[in-house]
C-alpha positions in Angstrom: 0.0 0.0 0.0 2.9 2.3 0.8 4.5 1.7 -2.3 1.0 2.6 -4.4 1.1 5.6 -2.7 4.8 6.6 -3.3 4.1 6.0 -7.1 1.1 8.2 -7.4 3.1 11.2 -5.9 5.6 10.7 -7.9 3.5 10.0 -10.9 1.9 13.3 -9.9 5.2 15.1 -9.2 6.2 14.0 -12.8 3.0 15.4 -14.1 3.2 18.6 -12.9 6.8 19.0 -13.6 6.1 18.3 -17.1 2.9 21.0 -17.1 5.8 23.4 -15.7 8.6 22.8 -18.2 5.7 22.6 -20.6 4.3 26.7 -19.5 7.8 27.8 -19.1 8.6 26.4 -22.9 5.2 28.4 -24.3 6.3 31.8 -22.2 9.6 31.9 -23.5 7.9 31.8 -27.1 5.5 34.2 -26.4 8.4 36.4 -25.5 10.4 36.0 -28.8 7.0 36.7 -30.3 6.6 39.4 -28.5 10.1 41.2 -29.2 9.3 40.0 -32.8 6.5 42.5 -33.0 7.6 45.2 -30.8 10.7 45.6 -33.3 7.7 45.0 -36.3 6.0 48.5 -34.1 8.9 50.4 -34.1 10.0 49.9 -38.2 6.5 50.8 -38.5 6.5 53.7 -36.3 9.8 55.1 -38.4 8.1 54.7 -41.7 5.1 56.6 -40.3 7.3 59.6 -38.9 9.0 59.5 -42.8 5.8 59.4 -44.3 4.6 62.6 -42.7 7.6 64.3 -43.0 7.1 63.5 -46.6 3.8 64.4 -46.4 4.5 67.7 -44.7 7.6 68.8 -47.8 4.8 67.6 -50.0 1.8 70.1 -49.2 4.6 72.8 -48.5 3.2 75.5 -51.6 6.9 76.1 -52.2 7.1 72.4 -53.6 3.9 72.4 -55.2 5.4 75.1 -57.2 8.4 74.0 -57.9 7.2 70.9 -59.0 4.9 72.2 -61.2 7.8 74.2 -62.8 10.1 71.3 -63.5 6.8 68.7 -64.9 4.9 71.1 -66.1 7.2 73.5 -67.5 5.2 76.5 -66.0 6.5 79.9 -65.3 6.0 83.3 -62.8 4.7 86.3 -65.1 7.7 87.8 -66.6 9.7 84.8 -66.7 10.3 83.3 -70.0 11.1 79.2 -70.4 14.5 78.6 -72.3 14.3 75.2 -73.7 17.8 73.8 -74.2 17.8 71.3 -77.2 19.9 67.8 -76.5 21.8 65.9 -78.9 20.4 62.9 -80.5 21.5 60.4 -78.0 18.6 57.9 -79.0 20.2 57.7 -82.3 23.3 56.8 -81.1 22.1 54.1 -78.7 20.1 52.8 -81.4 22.8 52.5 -84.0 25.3 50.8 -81.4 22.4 48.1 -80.5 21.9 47.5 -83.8 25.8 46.7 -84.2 25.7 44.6 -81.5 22.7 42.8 -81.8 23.2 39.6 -83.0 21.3 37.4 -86.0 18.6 35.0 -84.7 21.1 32.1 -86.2 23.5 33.0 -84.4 22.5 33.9 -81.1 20.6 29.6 -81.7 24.5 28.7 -82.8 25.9 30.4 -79.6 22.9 28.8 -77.8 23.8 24.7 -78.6 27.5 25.7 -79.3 27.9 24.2 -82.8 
């Protein structure tokens, strides 16, 4: 009888050891999970601050105007826009592709190395 009762306290010992080791296990997650987020919070928190900061430049009237000079090529009265003509730099680019762009034959030769 002694004996029966020594191995149901232990049993029970065992038992509730395990339930420990087993809540100690599932709060150290929780706290990785935890710091997981809180580090989530504050990249979040740092792209909010940029964003209004952006959004603050953006309704400033002195970028709306300046932006609209440089898209929309606009000017103050008694300004005049000077448009500066560039050389033909697409010609260029296309005349060197077309050098080294290869026939359809060759490129398949290259391909299976004949």
């Amino acid at each position: 009888m002694k004996q029966i009762i020594y191995i149901i306290i232990i049993v029970f010992l065992l038992f509730v050891t395990g339930n420990f080791i087993n809540s100690i296990y599932h709060l150290w997650n929780k706290k990785d999970l935890l710091s997981h987020f809180e580090k989530q919070l504050d990249r979040e928190e740092a792209e909010n601050k940029r964003l209004k900061a952006e959004l603050s430049r953006i309704n400033n009237p002195q970028f709306i105007e300046a932006e609209a000079r440089d898209k929309l090529l606009l000017v103050k009265p008694g300004e005049r826009n000077v448009i500066i003509p560039q050389e033909n730099s697409n010609e260029d680019t296309n005349k060197k592709q077309l050098s080294t762009q290869k026939t359809i034959w060759i490129q398949w030769k290259e391909l299976f190395r004949f």
